[in-house]
Residue, then its C-alpha position, 0 to 999 in steps of 0.5 A: x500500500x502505498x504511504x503518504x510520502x509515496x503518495x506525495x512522490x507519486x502526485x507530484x511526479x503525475x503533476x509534473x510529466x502533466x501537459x495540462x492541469x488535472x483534476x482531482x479524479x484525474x489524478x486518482x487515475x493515475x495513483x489510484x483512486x482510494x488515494x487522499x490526492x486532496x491531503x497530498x496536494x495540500x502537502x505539495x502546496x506547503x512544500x513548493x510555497x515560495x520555491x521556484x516553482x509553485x502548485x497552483x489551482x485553477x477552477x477545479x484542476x492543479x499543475x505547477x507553474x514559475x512562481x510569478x515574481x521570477x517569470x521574467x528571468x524566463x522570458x528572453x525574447x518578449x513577445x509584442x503582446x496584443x493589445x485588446x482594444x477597449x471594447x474587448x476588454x469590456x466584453x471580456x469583463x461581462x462574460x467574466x462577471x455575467x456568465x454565460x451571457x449571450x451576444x444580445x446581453x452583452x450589447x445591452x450592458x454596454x449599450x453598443x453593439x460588438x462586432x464579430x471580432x471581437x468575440x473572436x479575437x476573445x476566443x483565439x486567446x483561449x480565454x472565452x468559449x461557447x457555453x450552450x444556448x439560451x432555451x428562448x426563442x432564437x436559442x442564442x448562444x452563450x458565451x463563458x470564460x475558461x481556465x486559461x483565462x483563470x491561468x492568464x489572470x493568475x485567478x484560482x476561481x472567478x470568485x477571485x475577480x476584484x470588486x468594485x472596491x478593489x477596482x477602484x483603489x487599484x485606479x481602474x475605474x474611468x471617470x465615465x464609470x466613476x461619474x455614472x457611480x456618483x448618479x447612481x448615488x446621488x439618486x438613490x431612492x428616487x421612483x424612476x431612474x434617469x435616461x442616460x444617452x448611448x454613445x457608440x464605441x469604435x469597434 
């Protein structure tokens, strides 16, 4: 029978010949499916913590990775990274915080249209994907993030996406979202609430 030191050899060993982050039950496949992986890799956890290299978990799956305050000694030729523009990074934060969220839902909380690219060029980085259709006339389909944008953000779960609070304090509101903040402030309480005019972004 194998011991709890076998165990934690036998897991990390699993974890580190992985291609991909794997799950708890995956890794039973592996070191057999009686075995505590959950008690090993709380014990891995401990043992790589502020080494090189880190187990981490992403959703639901674990894989090791460079400890993020020494990736940049790995990189020696940098990449021209591409820039999102502004209404990428919108659509990509209302999937984020609203999904599964449909095209039609996405054009509403921004109050513009997207064009096709967009989601695209969301979708070619790997960090939103298709999530079935809406049972409503039309049966649009959804879109939701994936765990390589979990990965790419450094997020255990999306319960770890900031709150307007942290938004805030780490400057990342704009005036326009910190004056419509103050409108919705000062009138609070009152029956109706005021008709804001729609600007149309430049995709």
């Amino acid at each position: 029978m194998t011991g709890p030191d076998d165990l934690s050899r036998a897991v990390e060993a699993v974890l580190f010949a992985a291609e991909n982050p794997l799950t708890v039950d995956e890794i039973r496949a592996h070191v057999g499916q009686e075995a505590d992986v959950r008690a090993a890799l709380a014990e891995l956890e401990g043992l790589y913590a502020g080494r090189g290299i880190e187990l981490v978990r992403r959703g639901d799956r674990w894989h090791f990775q460079t400890a993020a305050d020494l990736a940049h000694l790995l990189r020696r030729n940098r990449e021209e990274s591409r820039k999102l523009s502004r209404a990428g990074i919108e659509t990509l934060a209302i999937i984020a915080y609203h999904e599964p969220v449909t095209r039609a839902e996405i054009e509403s909380i921004r109050g513009v249209q997207i064009s096709k690219g967009t989601i695209d060029v969301l979708m070619e980085a790997g960090w939103i994907r298709p999530a079935g259709r809406r049972e409503v006339p039309g049966r649009p389909l959804t879109y939701a993030t994936t765990a390589g944008f979990l990965t790419h953000f450094g997020l255990a779960s999306r319960r770890d996406l900031p709150g307007i609070d942290d938004l805030r304090a780490a400057g990342l509101l704009d005036p326009v979202d910190l004056a419509f903040e103050t409108l919705e402030s000062r009138d609070e309480g009152d029956a109706e609430e005021p008709e804001i005019e729609t600007v149309t972004d430049d995709e």
